[in-house]
N, C-alpha and C positions, 0 to 999 in steps of 0.2 A: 514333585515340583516344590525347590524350599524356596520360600520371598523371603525376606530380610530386610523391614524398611530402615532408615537414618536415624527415626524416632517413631516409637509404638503409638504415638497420640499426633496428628496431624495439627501443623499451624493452622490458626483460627480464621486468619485473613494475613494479605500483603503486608500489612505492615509489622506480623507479630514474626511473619518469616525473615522478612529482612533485619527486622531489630534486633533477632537472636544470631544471629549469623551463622545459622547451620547448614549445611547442603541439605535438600530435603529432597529427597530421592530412595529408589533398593535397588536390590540386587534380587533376581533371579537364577535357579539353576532348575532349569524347566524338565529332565529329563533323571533329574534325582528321584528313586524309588517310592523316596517317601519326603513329606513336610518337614519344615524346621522343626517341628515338633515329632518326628516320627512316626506318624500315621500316615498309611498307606491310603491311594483314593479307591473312590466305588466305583468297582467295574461292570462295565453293560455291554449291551449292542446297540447297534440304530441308532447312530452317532447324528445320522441325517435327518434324524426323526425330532432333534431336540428343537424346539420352539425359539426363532429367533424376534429381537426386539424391529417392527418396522423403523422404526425412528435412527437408532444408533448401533445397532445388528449385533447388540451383545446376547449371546445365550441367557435362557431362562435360566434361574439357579434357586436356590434355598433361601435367599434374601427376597426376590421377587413375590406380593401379594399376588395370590391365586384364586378366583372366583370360578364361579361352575362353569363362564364360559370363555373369562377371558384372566388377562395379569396384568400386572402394571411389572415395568422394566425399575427394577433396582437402580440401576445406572442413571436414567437419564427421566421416569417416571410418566416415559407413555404406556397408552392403555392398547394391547392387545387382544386379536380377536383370538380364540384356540379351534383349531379344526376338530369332524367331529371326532377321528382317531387320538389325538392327544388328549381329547375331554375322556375317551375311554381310557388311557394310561395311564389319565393321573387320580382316574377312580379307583387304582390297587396302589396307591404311594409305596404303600412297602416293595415293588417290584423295580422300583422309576431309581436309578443311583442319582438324578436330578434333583430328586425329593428327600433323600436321604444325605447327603453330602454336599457339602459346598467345594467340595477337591474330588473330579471325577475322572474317568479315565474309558471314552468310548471307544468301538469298535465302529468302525467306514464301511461300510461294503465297498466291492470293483465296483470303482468307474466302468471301465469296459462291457463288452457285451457278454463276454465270457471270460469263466476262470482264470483264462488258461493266460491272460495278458497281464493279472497279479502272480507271473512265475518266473525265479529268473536266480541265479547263484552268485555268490558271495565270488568278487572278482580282486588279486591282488597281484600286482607287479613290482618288482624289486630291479630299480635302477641305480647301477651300479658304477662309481668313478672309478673309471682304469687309470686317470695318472696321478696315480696315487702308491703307498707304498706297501710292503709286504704286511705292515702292521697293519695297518688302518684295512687290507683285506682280510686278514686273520679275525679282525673285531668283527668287521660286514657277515662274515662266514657265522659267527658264531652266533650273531644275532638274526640270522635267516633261517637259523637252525631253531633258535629257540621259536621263533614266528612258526617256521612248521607245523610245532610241537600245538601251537596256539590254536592254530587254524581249525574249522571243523570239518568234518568230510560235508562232502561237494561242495566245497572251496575248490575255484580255479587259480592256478598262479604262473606265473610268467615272468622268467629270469632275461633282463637286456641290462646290455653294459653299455660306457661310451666314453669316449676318450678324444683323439680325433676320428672316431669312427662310430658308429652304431650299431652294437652285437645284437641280435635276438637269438634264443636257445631254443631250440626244439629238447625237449627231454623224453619225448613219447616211445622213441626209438631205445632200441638196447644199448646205445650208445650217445654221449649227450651232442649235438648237432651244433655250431655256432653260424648264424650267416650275418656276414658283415657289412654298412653301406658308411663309404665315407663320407663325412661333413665337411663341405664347402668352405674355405676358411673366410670368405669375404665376411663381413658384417650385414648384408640383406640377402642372405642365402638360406636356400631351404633346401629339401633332400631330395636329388632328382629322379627321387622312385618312389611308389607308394608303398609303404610297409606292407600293408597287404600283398602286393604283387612280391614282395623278399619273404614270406610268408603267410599262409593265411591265419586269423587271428585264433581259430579254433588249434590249429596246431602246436600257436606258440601256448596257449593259455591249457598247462594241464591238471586234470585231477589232482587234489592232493592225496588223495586217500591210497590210489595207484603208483602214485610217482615221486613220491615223497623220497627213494631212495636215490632215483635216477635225478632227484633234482637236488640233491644232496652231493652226487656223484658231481655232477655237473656244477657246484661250488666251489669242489676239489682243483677245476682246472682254469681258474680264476689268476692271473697273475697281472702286474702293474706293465705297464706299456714302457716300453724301453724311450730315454729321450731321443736317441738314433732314430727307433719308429715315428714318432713325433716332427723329427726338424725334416726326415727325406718328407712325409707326409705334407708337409706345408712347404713342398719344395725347394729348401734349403739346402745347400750342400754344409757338409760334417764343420766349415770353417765357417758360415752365417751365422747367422743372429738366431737361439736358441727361440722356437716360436713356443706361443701356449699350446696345450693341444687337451685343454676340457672342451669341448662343444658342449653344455649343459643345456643352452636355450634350444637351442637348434633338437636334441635330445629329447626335451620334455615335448615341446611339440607338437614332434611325430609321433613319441608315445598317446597323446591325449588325444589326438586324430585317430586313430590308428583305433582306440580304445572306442572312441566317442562312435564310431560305426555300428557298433552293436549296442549302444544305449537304449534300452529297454525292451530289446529280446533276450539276449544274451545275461546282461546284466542291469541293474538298478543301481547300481553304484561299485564303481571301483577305485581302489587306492593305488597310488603309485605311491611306494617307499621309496625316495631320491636318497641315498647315501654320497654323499659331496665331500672332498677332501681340500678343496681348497677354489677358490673363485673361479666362473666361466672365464677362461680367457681366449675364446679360439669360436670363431663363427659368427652368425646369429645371437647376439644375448651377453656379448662379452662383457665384461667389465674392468673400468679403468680403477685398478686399485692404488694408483699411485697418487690418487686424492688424499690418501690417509699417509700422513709424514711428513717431511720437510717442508712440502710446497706451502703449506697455511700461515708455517712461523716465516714465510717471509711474503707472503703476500698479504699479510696481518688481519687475516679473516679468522672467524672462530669458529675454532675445530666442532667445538659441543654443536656446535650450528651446522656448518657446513657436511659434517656425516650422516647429520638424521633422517635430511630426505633421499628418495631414490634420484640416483641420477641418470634411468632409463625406464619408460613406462613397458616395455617389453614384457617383466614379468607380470603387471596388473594388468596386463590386455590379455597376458596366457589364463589369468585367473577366472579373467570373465570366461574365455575358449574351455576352459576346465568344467567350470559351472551349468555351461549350456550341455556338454558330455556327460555330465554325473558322475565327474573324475574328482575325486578326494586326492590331495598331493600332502605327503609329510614329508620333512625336511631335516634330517640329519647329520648335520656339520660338523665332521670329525678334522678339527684343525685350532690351530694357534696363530695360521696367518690371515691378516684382513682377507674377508673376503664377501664384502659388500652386504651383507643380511637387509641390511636397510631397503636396497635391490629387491633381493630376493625374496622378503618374508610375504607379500602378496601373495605370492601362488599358493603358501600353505595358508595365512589365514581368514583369504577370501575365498578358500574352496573346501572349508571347516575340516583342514590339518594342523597338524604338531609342526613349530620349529624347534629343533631342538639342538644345544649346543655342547659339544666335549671337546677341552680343551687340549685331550692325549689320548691316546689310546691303551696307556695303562693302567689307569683307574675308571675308566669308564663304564658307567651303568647301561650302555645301550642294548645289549642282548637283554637285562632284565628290563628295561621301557619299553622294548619288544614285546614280549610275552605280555607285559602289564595292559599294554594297550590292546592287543590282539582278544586279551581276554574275556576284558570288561565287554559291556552290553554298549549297543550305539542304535543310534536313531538314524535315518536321513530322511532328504529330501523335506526338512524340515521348514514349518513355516508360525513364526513368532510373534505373537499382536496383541497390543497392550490396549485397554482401553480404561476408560474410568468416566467416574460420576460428571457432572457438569459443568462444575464448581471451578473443578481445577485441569488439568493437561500434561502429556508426557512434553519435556524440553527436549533436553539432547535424549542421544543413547549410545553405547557402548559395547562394545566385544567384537567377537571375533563372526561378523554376517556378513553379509550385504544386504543393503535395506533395498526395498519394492521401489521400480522407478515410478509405479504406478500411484500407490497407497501410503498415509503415512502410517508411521508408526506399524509398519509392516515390514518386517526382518526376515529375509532367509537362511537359512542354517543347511549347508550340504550333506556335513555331518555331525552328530551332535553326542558325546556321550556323557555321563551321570554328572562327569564333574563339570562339565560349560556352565561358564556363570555369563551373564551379562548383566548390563547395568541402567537403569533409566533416573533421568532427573525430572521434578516438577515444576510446574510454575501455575500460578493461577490464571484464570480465564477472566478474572473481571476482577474491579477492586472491591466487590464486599466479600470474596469470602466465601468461608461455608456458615452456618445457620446459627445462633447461640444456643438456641432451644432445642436441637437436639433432633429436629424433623427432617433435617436432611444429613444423614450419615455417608460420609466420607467412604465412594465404594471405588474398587475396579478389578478387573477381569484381566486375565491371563488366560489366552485361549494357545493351544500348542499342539499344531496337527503335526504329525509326521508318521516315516512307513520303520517298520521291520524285519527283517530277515526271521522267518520262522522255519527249524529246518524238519525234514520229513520225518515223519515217525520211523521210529526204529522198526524195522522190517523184520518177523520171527524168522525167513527164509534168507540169511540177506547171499545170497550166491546169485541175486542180479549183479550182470555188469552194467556198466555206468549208462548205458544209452536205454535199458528199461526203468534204472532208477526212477524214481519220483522227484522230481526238481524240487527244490526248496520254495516255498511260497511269499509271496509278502502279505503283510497286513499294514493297510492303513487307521493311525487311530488320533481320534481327538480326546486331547488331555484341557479338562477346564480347572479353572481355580478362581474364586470370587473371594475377595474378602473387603470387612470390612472395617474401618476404624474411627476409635474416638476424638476428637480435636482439645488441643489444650486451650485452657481458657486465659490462661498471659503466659510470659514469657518463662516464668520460673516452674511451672508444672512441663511446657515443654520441654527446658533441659533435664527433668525429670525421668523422658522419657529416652534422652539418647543413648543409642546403641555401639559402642566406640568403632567396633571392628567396620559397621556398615559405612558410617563415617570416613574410614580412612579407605573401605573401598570407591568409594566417589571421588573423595580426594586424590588417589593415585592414579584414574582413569583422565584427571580435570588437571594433571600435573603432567602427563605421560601427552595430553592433546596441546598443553601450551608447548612442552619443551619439542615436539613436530616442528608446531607451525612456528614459535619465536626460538628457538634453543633453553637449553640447559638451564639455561641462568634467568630467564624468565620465567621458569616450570617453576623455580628455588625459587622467585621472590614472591610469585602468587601463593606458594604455599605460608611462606614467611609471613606474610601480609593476613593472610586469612587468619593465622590463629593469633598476632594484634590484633584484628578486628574484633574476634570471636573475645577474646579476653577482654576486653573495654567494653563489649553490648553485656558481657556475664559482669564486669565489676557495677555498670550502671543498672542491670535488674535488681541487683543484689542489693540497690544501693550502700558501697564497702566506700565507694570512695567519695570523703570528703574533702572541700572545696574549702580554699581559704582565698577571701579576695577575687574569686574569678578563677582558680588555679587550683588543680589537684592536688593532693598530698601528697607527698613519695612514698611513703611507709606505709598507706594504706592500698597498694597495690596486690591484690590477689591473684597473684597468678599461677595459683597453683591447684586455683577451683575448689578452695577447703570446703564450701560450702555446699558442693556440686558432686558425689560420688560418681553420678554419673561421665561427667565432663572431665574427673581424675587422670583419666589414663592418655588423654588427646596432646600435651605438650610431650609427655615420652614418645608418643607414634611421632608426633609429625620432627622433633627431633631425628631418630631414628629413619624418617626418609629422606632427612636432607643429609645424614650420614650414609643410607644406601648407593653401592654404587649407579644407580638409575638416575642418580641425581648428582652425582658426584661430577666434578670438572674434567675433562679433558688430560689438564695435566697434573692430577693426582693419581696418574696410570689406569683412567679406566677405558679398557679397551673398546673399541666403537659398536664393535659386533656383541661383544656381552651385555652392553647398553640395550640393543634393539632387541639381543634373547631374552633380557629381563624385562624389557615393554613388551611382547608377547606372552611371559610366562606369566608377567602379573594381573592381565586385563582378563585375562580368565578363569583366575582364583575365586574359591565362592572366599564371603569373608576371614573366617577361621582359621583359614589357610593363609590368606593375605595376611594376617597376623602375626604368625608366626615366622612370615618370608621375611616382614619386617622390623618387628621387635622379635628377635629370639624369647623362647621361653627357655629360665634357667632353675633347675633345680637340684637340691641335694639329698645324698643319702648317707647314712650313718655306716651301710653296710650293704653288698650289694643285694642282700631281701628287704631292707628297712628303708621306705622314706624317711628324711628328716624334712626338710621343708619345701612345699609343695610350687614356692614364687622368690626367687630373688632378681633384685635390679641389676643392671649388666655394670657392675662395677669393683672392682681388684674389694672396696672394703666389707660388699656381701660376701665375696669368698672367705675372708680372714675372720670377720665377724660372727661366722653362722659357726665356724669349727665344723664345718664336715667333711669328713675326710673323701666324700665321691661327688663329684657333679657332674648332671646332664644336661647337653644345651642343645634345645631343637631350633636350629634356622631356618626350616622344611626342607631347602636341598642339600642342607649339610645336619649329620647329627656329631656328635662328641662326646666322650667319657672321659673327665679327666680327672686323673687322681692327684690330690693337693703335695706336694711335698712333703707334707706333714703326716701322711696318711702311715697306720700301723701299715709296716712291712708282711703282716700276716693276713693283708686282707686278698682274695684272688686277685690277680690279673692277666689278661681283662677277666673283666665277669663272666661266670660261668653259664653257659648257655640252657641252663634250668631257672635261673636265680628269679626274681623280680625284677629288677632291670633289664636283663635281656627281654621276659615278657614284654615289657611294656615298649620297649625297641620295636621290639617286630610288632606289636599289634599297630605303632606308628607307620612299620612301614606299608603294612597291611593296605592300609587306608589312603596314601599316599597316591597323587595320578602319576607322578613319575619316583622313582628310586631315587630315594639320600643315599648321599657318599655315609659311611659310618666309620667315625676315625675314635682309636684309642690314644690316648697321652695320659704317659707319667711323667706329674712335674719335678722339676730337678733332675729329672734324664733324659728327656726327649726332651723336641724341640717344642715350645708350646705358644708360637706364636700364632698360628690358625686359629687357636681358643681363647689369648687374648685381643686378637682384631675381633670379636665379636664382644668385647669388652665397651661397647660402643661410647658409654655416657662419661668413661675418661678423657673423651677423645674432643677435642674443641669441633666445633661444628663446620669452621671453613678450611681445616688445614688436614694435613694426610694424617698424620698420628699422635704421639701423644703431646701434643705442645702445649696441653692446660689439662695439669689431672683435674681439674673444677670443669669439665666438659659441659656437660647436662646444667649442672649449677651458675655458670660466666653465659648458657645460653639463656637462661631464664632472666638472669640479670639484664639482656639483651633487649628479650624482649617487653619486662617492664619499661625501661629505657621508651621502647616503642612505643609502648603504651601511653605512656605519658604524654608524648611529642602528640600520637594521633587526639589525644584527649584536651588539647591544648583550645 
């Protein structure tokens, strides 16, 4: 579990938070192996065993004072009685991971009465669009192949297609089986048979360890629905009006029905892989994608506005019907035509799946996000709660849950793997404050129950068939984290203390919820706003700027933080996000649906990563074994300046090697897949939760504009490209300009 607060030293009171104008909030990634610091927590048993506070029901930890019969709660500093079994466990500390660790990691016994109802296999379904084209199922195929590869044995999986119709595959057979139920084209139509009764669910759902070829076979016979099948299907004759014929709503569904039947015999959690080729237009769940074009430049509404919300609760009602199943839904949208994401992305990110977006079928990473995601370790049934001292309070919160209708600051998570980040802000509970003297330390608690897939031990016999096998087990376990921290004593020891990355993931979470609910262009000026703000509370702690007459001085305006290493790097990011396409207008070509894949892909970024999505990191090399410099700014005169002949630029879903025109003829290219560069490529991608594209370019022979659009700080800040090589420089001008007006 890594935290990552705004600033390592907590504001002192309301008013040292407001005056420094920082977000004060972190970021959690609950389900990370290990701390921001790399240490792994202490693991135990008798999770149910651990001593809760009567008062405020935070777990006992390593901060809490302990007496021979009772503690006092770190948190909130009532006094507990301890039973007599606890007063016996914590007479051996060295055995307690409570007593030893502040970052622990318990084991739950069954709920149940027995075993045998913590038992249940790993369940996965691959829905497939049939009107779609021979590419886009070549890519499906290839990445259902690699997920095989992925999968462990007693894995169940389960091959359905849909189009205007609904394939389920039997694969069990020597031959692959398809039975098909057509979808209704009306808009409140549902499927007038129960999946079950077209198949039972054990049939369709097979082994993988046994059928891995026959379901391989049966990918083989996979082809795009002819439009002829489509327009007779929707009753058409060859001279009508071409109908849609995706049923995607109507599809999911029945699949999550269908599934939700055996939730917590059968399975604990199952995912459906939805592979989509272009919008529902046909049934239950369609969507009008003719929102997007012409209609807004003449009914003079705004675009950036009018795309961001869903214009059908359908798929947020399927999320919740998912949620109550223990149906995980990922979503990947192999297309270039609109096709509503805004709609759609509920189902994946309220039921803790991937949306994800390729814009072709040629370059597309999707077999390898495949395997990446199949492989990593995941959590579910996950449940998230934040608590803290008394002083202060969680405000908002962020990512990808749903919160408790019951509790606050109670988050559920379906599914949850290493990389899930979320995000919490704070605020204070009263106006004094936390302590001066130092008696009351700034605490709070991350507590993070959830279950696991544990699979059976490797059998020295293994010539059982699947029905003696041993089912996979689950275990449920509670993950704690207490910490604690110092408060700054004025303003200028707090900016001391800020963390840039964590900063700008609050800001992207506080930008992504304006431009929802007001558009685009209010997400742009909140941000805009904030960092005038922030640079007038920094020039007036610092006091930098003096006053003539009543009136600030032009020239003493700092807006560049000279004094503030910490604070250095905060006009580059937020620059750099109001040049991201997430923030980008309408009609600077940024398309609607990469908008809402990039507010899904960003809201879950722990910070490091968010940094990199946002400012690239660029660096160069003398040779492709030799670093030359480890940071250049994204600007045409770092390139010319540095004299290196190789540079590398990490955007996180895009990487690049581009060799300068200037570059000795004698150096490889590309770089040789032993070299240092290639190393540090792949240990990038290594780490990565989803696959960068990796592009080579020689300059002065390839095309090298991909590599100068991430040239960002040439680029003026409100226009598409390069209208003011003084980019970054005309915006700082800007916002002095600002500064002054608000200081006025």
């Amino acid at each position: 579990m890594a935290v990552s607060a705004t600033v390592s030293r907590f504001p002192i009171d309301p008013g040292a938070q407001e005056g420094s104008g920082l977000p004060w909030g972190l970021t959690v990634t609950p389900f990370a192996a290990k701390d921001e610091n790399g240490q792994a927590p202490a693991y135990g048993s008798d999770g149910n065993l651990l001593p809760r506070c009567e008062n405020c029901w935070a777990y006992f930890n390593t901060y809490c004072e302990l007496e021979q019969w009772s503690w006092s709660c770190a948190l909130c500093g009532t006094l507990n009685g301890l039973s007599s079994k606890a007063v016996a466990r914590y007479s051996r500390p060295q055995s307690c991971p409570e007593m030893m660790s502040s970052f622990i990691d318990l084991e739950l016994p069954a709920e149940g009465p027995e075993e045998e109802e913590m038992q249940a296999r790993p369940v996965y379904v691959a829905a497939v669009d049939l009107s779609s084209s021979e590419e886009f199922l070549e890519l499906t195929k290839s990445a259902l192949l690699a997920a095989l590869e992925a999968l462990g044995p007693g894995s169940l999986f389960g091959l359905a297609t849909f189009s205007h119709k609904l394939g389920l595959y039997d694969v069990q057979g020597p031959i692959p089986v398809v039975k098909n139920v057509l979808i209704p084209p009306d808009m409140e139509g549902t499927l007038p048979i129960e999946l079950d009764d077209v198949m039972p669910l054990l049939q369709f759902l097979a082994p993988v360890e046994t059928c891995k070829d026959r379901i391989a076979s049966a990918l083989e016979t996979l082809r795009p629905t002819t439009s002829w099948e489509r327009t007779t299907a929707a009753g058409q004759g060859m001279d009508g009006v071409l109908m849609g014929g995706r049923g995607f709503g109507v599809a999911m569904e029945a699949l999550i029905n269908y599934l939700g039947s055996e939730y917590g015999s059968t399975f604990a959690l199952a995912r459906i892989f939805a592979f989509l080729s272009g919008p529902p237009d046909y049934g239950a769940g369609q969507l009008d994608t003719r929102r997007y074009g012409e209609q807004y430049a003449s009914k003079g509404e705004d675009a950036d506005r009018a795309l961001l919300p869903e214009q059908t609760p359908f798929y947020k009602d399927l999320a919740a019907v998912a949620v109550q199943a223990g149906v995980c839904v990922d979503i990947f949208a192999v297309t270039n035509e609109y096709t509503d994401l805004a709609s759609l992305k509920f189902l994946s990110i309220e039921s803790g799946g991937s949306l994800l977006l390729y814009s072709n079928t040629d370059d597309s990473t999707l077999p390898q996000d495949m395997y990446r995601m199949l492989s990593r370790p995941y959590a579910f049934g996950c449940i998230l709660r934040l608590r803290t001292s008394t002083e202060f309070k969680p405000g908002n919160s962020y990512g990808h849950f749903f919160p408790d209708p019951q509790y606050e600051n109670v988050q559920h998570i379906i599914c949850c793997d290493s990389y899930a980040t979320y995000a919490y802000d704070f605020e204070f509970a009263n106006n004094v404050g936390f302590s001066r003297h130092g008696s009351e330390v700034p605490t709070l608690q991350i507590a993070f129950q959830y279950t696991v897939v544990v699979p059976p031990e490797e059998l020295s016999h293994s010539g059982l068939d699947s029905a003696t096998r041993p089912k996979h087990s689950l275990k449920r376990r509670l993950r704690i984290r207490t910490l604690q921290y110092g408060t700054a004593q004025n303003i200028n020891e707090l900016y001391d203390t800020v963390v840039p990355e964590v900063v700008l993931s609050l800001l992207v979470h506080k930008v992504i919820v304006a431009s929802l609910e007001q558009g685009v262009r209010e997400g742009r000026m909140l941000l805009h706003d904030w960092l005038v703000i922030l640079t007038a509370q920094y020039n007036d702690a610092y006091k930098i700027v003096q006053y003539k007459n009543g009136s600030p001085i032009t020239t003493q305006i700092d807006v560049s933080f000279s004094q503030c290493p910490q604070l250095q790097p905060l006009p580059r990011l937020v620059f750099a996000l109001l040049r991201n396409p997430l923030l980008r207008f309408h009609e600077e070509g940024v398309h609607p649906d990469y908008r809402i894949y990039l507010q899904c892909l960003f809201s879950a970024l722990e910070p490091s990563s968010l940094h990199r999505a946002v400012y690239p990191m660029l660096l160069s090399y003398s040779t492709p074994d030799k670093q030359a410099y480890p940071r250049h700014s994204l600007n045409r005169a770092a390139l010319f300046t540095s004299g290196s002949p190789i540079f590398f630029l990490d955007a996180f879903t895009t990487l690049i090697v581009f060799y300068s025109s200037t570059a000795d003829p004698s150096l490889p290219f590309p770089p040789p897949h032993d070299c240092l560069l290639r190393k540090s490529i792949n240990k990038l991608k290594q780490e990565r939760c989803i696959t960068p594209k990796l592009i080579f370019i020689r300059g002065g022979q390839d095309d090298a504009t991909v590599f100068e659009n991430y040239l960002i700080e040439e680029q003026d800040v409100d226009g598409s490209g390069l209208t003011s090589v003084m980019g970054f420089v005309s915006f700082l001008e800007d916002i002095t300009h600002s500064v002054l007006e608000y200081m006025k």
